[in-house]
VEXDRENMI-564260 format. One record per residue (C-alpha): residue number from 1; residue in three letters; x, y, z. Coordinates in steps of 0.05 Angstrom, whole numbers, plus 5000, padded with zeros to 4 digits. Example, Ala and Ser with C-alpha at 12.3 -4.5 7.8 and 13.67 -1.06 7.14 Angstrom:
2
<volo><resi>1</resi><resn>ALA</resn><x>5246</x><y>4910</y><z>5156</z></volo>
<volo><resi>2</resi><resn>SER</resn><x>5273</x><y>4979</y><z>5143</z></volo>
This chain:
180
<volo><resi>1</resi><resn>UNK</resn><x>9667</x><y>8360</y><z>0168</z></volo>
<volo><resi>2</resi><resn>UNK</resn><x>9695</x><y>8308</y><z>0224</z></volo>
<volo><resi>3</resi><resn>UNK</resn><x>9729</x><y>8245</y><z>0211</z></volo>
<volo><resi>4</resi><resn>UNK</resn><x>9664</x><y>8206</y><z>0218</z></volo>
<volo><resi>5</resi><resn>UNK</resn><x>9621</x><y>8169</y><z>0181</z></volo>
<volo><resi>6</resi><resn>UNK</resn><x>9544</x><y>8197</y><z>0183</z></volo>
<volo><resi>7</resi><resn>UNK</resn><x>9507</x><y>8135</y><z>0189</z></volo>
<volo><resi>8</resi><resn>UNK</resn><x>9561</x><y>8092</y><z>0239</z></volo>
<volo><resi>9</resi><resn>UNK</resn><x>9558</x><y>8141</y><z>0304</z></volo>
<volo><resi>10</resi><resn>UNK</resn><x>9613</x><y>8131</y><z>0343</z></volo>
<volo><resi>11</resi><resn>UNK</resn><x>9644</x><y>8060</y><z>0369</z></volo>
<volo><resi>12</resi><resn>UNK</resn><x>9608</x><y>8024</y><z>0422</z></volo>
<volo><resi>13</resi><resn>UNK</resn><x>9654</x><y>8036</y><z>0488</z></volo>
<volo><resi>14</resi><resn>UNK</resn><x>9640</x><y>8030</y><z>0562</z></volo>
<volo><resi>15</resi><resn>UNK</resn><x>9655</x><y>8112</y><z>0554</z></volo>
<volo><resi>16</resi><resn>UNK</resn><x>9595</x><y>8114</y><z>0502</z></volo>
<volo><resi>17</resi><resn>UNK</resn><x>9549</x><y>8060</y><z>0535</z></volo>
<volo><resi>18</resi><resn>UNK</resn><x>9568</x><y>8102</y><z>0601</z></volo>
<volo><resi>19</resi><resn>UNK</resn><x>9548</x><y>8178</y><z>0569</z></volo>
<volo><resi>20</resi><resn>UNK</resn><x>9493</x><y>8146</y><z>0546</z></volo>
<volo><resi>21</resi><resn>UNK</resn><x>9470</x><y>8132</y><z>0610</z></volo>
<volo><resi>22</resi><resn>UNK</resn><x>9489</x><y>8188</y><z>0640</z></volo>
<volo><resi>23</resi><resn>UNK</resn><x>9445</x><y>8222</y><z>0586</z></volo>
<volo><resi>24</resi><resn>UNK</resn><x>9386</x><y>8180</y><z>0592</z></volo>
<volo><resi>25</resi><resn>UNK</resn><x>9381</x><y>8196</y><z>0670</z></volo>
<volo><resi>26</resi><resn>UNK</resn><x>9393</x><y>8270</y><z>0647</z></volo>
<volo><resi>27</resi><resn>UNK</resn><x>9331</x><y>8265</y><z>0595</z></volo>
<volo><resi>28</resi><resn>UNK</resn><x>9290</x><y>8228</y><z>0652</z></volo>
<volo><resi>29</resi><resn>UNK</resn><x>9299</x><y>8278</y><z>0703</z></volo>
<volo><resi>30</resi><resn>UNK</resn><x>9292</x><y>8339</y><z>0650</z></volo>
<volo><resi>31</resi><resn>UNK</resn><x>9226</x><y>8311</y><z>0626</z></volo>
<volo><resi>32</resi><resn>UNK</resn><x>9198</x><y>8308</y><z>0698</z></volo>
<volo><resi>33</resi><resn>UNK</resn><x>9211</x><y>8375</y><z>0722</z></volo>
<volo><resi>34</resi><resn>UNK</resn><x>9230</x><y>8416</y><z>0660</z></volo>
<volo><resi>35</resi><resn>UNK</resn><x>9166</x><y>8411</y><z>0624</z></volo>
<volo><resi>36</resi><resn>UNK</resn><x>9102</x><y>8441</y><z>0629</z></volo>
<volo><resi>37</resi><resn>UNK</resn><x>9031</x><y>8419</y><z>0599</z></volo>
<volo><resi>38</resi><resn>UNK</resn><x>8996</x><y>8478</y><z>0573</z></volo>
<volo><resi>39</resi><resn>UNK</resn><x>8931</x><y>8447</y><z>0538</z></volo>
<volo><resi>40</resi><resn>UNK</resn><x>8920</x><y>8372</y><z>0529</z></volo>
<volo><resi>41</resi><resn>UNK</resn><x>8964</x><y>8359</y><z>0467</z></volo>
<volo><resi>42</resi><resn>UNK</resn><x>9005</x><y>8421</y><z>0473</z></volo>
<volo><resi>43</resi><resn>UNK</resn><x>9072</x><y>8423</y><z>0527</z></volo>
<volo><resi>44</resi><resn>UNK</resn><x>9134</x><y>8469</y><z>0535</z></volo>
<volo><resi>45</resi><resn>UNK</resn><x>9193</x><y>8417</y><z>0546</z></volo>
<volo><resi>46</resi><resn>UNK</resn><x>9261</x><y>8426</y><z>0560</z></volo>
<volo><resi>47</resi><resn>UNK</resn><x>9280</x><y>8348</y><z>0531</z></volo>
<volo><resi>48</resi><resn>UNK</resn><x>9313</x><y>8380</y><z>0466</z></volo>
<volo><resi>49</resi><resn>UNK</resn><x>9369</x><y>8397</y><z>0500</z></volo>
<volo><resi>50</resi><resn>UNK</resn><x>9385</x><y>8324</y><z>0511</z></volo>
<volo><resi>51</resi><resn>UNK</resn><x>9367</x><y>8307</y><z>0446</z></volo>
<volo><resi>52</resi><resn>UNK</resn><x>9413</x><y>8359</y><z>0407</z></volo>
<volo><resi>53</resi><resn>UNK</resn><x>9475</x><y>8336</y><z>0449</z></volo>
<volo><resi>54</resi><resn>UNK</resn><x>9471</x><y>8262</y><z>0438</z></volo>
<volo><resi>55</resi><resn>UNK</resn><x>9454</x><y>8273</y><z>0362</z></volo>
<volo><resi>56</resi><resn>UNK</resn><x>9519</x><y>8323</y><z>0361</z></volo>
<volo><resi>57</resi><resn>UNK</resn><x>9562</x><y>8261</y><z>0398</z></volo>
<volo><resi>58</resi><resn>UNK</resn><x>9524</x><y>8205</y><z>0366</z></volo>
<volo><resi>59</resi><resn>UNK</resn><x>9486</x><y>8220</y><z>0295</z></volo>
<volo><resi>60</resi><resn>UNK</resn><x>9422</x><y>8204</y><z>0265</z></volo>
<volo><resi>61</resi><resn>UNK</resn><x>9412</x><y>8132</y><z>0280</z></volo>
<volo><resi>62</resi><resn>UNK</resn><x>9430</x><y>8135</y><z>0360</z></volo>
<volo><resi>63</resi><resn>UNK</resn><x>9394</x><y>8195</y><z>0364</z></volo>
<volo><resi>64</resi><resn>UNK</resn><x>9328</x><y>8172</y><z>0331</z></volo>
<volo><resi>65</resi><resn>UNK</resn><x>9336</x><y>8110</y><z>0363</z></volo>
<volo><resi>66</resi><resn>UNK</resn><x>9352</x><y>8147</y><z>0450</z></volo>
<volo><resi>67</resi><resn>UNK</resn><x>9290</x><y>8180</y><z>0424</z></volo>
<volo><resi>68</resi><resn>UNK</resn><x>9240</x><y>8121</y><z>0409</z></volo>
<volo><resi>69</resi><resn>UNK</resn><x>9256</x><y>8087</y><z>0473</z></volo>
<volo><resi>70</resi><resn>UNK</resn><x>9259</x><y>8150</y><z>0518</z></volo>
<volo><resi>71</resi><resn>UNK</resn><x>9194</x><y>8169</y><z>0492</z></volo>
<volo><resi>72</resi><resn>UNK</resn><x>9167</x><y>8098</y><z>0514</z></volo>
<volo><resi>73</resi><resn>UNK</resn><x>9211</x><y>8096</y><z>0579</z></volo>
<volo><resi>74</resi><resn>UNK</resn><x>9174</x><y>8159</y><z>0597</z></volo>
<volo><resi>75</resi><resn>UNK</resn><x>9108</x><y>8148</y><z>0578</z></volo>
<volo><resi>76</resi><resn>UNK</resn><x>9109</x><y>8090</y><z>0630</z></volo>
<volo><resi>77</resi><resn>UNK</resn><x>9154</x><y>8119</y><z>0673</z></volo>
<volo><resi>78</resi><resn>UNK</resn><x>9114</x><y>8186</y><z>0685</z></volo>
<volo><resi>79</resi><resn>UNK</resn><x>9045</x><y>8163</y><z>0662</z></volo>
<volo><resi>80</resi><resn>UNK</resn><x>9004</x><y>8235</y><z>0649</z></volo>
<volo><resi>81</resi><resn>UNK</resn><x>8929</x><y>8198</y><z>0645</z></volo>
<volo><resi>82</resi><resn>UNK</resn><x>8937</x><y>8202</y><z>0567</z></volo>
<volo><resi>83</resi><resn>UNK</resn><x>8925</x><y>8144</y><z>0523</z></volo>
<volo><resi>84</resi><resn>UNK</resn><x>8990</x><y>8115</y><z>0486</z></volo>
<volo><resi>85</resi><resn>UNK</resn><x>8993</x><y>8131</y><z>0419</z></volo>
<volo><resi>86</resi><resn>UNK</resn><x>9057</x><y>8105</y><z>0371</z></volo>
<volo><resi>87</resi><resn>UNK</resn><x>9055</x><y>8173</y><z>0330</z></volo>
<volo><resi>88</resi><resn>UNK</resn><x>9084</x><y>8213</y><z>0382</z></volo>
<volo><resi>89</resi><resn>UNK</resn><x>9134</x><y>8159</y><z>0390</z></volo>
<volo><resi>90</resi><resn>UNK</resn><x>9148</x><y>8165</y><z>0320</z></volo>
<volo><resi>91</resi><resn>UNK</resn><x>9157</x><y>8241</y><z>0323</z></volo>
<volo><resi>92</resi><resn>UNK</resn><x>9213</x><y>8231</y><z>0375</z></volo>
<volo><resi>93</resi><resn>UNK</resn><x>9240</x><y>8186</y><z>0322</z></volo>
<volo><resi>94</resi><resn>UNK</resn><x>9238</x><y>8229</y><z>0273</z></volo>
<volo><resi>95</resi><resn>UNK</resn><x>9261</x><y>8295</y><z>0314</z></volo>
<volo><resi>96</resi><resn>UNK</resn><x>9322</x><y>8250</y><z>0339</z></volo>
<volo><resi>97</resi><resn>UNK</resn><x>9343</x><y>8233</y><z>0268</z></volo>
<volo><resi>98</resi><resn>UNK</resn><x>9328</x><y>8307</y><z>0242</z></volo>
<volo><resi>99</resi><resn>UNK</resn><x>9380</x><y>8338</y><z>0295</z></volo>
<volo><resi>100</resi><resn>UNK</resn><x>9429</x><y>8276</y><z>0288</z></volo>
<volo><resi>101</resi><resn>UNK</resn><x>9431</x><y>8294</y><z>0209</z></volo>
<volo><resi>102</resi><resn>UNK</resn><x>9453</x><y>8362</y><z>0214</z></volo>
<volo><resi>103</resi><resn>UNK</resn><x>9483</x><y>8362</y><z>0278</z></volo>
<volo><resi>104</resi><resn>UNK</resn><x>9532</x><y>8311</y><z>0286</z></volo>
<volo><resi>105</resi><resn>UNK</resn><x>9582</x><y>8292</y><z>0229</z></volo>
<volo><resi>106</resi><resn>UNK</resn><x>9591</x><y>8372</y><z>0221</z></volo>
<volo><resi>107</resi><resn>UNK</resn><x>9629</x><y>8429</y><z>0259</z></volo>
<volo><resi>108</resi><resn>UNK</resn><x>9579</x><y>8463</y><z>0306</z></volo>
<volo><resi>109</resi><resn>UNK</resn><x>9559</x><y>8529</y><z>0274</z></volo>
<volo><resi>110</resi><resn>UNK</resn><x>9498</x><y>8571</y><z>0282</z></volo>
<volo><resi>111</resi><resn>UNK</resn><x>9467</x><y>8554</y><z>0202</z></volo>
<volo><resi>112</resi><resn>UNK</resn><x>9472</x><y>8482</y><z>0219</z></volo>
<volo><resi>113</resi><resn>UNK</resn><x>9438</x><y>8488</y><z>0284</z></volo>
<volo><resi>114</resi><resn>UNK</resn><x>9385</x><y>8537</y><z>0266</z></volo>
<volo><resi>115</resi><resn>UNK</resn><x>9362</x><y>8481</y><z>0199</z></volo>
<volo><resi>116</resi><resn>UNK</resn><x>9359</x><y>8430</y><z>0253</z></volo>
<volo><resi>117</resi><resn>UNK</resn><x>9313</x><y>8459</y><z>0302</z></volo>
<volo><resi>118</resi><resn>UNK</resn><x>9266</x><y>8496</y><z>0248</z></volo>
<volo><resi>119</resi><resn>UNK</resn><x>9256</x><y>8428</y><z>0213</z></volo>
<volo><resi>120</resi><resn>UNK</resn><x>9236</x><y>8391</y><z>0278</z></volo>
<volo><resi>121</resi><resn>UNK</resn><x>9192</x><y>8449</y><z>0291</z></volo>
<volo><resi>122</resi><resn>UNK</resn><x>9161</x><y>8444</y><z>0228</z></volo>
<volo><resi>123</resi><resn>UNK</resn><x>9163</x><y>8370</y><z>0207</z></volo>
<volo><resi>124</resi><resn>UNK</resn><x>9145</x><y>8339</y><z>0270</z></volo>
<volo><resi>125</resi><resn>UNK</resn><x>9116</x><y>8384</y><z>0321</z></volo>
<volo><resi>126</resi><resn>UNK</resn><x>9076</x><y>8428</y><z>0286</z></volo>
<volo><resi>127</resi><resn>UNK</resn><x>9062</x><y>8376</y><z>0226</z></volo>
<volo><resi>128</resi><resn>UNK</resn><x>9072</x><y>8306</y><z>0256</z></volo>
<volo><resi>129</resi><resn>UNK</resn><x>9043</x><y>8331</y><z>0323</z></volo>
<volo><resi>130</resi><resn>UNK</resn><x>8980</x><y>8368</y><z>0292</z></volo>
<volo><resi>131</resi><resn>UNK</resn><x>8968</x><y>8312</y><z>0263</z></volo>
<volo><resi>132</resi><resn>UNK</resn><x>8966</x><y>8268</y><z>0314</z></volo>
<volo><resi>133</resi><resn>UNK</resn><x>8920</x><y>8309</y><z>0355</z></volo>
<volo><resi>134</resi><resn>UNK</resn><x>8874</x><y>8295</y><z>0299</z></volo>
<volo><resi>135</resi><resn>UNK</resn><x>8876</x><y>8226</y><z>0299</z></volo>
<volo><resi>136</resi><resn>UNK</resn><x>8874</x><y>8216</y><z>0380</z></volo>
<volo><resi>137</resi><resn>UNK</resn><x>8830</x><y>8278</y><z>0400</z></volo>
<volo><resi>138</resi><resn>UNK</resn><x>8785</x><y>8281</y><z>0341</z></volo>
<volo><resi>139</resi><resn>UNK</resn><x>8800</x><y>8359</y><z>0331</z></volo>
<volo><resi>140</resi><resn>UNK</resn><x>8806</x><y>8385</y><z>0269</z></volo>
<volo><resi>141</resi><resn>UNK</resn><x>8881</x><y>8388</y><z>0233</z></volo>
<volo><resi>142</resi><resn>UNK</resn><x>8874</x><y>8461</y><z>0221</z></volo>
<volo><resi>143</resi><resn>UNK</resn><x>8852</x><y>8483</y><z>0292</z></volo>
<volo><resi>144</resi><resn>UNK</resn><x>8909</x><y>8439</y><z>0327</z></volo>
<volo><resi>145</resi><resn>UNK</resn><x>8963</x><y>8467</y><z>0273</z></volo>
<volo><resi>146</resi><resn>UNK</resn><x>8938</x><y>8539</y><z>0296</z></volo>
<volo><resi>147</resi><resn>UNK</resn><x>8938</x><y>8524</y><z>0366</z></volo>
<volo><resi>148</resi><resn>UNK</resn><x>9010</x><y>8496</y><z>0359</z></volo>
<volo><resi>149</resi><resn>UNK</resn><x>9035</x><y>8546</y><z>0304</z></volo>
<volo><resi>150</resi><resn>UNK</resn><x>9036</x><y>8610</y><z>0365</z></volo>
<volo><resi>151</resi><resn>UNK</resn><x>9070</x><y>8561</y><z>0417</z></volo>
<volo><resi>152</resi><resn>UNK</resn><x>9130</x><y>8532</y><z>0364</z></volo>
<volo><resi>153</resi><resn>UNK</resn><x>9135</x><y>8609</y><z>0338</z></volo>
<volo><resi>154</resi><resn>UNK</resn><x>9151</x><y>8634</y><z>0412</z></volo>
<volo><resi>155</resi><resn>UNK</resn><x>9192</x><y>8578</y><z>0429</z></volo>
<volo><resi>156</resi><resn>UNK</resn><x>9240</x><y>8575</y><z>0363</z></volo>
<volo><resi>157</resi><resn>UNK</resn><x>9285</x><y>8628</y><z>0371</z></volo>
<volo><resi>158</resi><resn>UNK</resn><x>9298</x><y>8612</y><z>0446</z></volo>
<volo><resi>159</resi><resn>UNK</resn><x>9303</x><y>8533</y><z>0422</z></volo>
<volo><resi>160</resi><resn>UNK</resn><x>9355</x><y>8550</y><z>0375</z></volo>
<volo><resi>161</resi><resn>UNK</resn><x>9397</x><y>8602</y><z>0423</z></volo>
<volo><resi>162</resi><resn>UNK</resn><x>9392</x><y>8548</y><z>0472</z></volo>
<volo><resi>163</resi><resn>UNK</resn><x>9409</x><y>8488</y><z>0421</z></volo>
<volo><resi>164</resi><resn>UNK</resn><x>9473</x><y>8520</y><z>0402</z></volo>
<volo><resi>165</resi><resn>UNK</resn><x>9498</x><y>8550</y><z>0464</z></volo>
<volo><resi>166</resi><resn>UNK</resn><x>9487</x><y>8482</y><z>0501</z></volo>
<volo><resi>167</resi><resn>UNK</resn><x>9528</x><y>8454</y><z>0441</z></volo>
<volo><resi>168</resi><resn>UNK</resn><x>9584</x><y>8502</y><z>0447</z></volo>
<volo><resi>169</resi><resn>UNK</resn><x>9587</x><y>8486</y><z>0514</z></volo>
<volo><resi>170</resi><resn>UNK</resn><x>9590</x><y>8418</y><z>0502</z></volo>
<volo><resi>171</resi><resn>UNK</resn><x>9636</x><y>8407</y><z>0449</z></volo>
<volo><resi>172</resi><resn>UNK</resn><x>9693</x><y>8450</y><z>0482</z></volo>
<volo><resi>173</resi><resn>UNK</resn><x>9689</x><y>8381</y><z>0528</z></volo>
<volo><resi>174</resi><resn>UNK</resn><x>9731</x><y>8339</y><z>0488</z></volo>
<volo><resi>175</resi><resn>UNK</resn><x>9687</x><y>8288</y><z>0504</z></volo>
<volo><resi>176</resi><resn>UNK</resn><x>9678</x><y>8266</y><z>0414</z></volo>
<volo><resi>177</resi><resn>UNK</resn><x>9757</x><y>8243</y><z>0428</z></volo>
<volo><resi>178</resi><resn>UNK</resn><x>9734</x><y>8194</y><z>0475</z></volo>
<volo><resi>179</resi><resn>UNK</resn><x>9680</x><y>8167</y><z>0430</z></volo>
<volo><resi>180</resi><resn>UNK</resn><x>9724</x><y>8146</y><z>0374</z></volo>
């Protein structure tokens, strides 16, 4: 475990403010042209990657926190014709703080990083997400959880490679020094 305290995230720097910054243009430009809608409710996005490296640099409550307001800074940013609706905004929440939990206090290792991303996948976009759905679209729970259940199967093991080799990438950056 690193010298740092779960719940604190690192110290509020111009080097922090300024990665954060950097990551939040990162997340914008990621969510414009690395996703892609496949049904209504359903879309491939590449916006974890973001997520995992500022809850490995800055833990749960920075993470869930990036997430709530980049979830709303898109929306209105990149408007897709879709009604607003504050439980997807509270899945991003949710997701940031899942993958701040076991991500950033901790040495990267594969265990770690594989927990992470198969909670989010379960908790909040299959659950969470299905559930939504239900509420906006009136389709039934069961047929949105199947409809998602194929999608979050095919893209787990590629989410968690990705997830840990963008980490290991990252963390041989020296960058946590910095933060502290």
């Amino acid at each position: 475990m690193k010298n740092k305290k779960l719940w604190q995230g690192p110290k509020i720097t111009a080097f922090s403010i300024a990665l954060l910054g950097i990551l939040t243009a990162l997340r914008l430009v990621v969510s414009r042209i690395g996703s892609i809608r496949l049904t209504r409710d359903i879309h491939v996005s590449l916006t974890f990657i973001v997520t995992v490296i500022i809850a490995y640099y800055f833990g749960p409550l920075w993470t869930a926190v990036f997430n709530g307001i980049m979830n709303l800074l898109i929306f209105f940013i990149f408007p897709t014709g879709d009604p607003f609706f504050i439980g997807y905004t509270l899945s991003a929440i949710i997701g940031g703080f899942i993958y701040g939990l076991f991500l950033y206090p901790y040495q990267l290792s594969w265990i770690r990083t594989t927990i992470a991303v198969v909670l989010v996948t379960l908790i909040v976009n299959l659950f969470l997400n299905a559930l939504w759905a239900t509420m906006l679209y009136q389709v039934p729970f069961w047929i949105s959880i199947s409809s998602r259940l194929i999608k979050e199967l095919i893209q787990l093991v590629p989410q968690i490679v990705i997830s840990y080799l963008t980490l290991q990438i990252v963390s041989k950056l020296k960058i946590e020094s910095k933060l502290n």
